[in-house]
N, C-alpha and C positions, 0 to 999 in steps of 0.2 A: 196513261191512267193516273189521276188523279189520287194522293195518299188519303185513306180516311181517318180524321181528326181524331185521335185519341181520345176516349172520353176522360173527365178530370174527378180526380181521386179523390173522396173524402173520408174520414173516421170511418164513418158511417158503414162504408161500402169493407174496410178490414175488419173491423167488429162484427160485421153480417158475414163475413168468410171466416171466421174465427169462430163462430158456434156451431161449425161444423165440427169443429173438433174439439171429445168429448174425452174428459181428463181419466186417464186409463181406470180401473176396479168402480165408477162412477156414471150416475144418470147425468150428470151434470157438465155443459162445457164450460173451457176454459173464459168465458165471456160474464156466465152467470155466477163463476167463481171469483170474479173481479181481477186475474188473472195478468190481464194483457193493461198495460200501462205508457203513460207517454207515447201516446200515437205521433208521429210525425211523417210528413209528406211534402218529397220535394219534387214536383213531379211522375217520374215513374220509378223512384225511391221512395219507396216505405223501411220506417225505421220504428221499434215499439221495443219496450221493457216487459219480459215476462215474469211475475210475481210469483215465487213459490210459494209454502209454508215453511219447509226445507230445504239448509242448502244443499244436503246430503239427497234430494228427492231421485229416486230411481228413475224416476219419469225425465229426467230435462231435456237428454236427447231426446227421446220420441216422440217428445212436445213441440220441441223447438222444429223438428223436421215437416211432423203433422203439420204444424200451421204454416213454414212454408209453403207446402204442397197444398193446402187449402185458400192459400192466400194468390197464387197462380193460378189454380183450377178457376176461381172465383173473379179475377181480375185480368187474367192472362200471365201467357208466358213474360211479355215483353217486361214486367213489372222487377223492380231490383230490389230484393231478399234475402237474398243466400247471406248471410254471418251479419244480419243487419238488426238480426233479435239478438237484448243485453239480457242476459239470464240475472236473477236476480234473487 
């Protein structure tokens, strides 16, 4: 059986799994809040800077977990994320 070619990653395709996730008490995701920064891709590593307002925000963790999980859901498992968002 033949392996089937991994499709190739672009901004594009994390920014579109990233407005899925909508920043907690708010209409608005993290994407339309300018949020998510320094995209990079090396392969089936995605690495991106998430922007607060505060560093104190209640929110980091269940931001940074959210867009994990949305960033797999959206690209698959196989993709490498876990501690690869710099809080910011």
């Amino acid at each position: 059986m033949a392996d089937i070619p991994r499709k190739l990653i672009v901004p594009k395709d994390v920014t579109d799994a990233l407005r899925t996730v909508k920043y907690p008490g708010s209409d608005e995701d993290v994407v339309q809040l300018e949020m998510p920064q320094e995209i990079r891709i090396a392969g089936q590593r995605i690495s991106f800077s998430l922007v607060f307002q505060k560093s104190n925000d209640p929110n980091i963790e269940a931001l940074v977990v959210a867009c994990e999980a949305a960033i797999k859901k959206y690209l698959g498992e196989q993709v490498e994320i876990e501690d690869n968002i710099a809080v910011k």
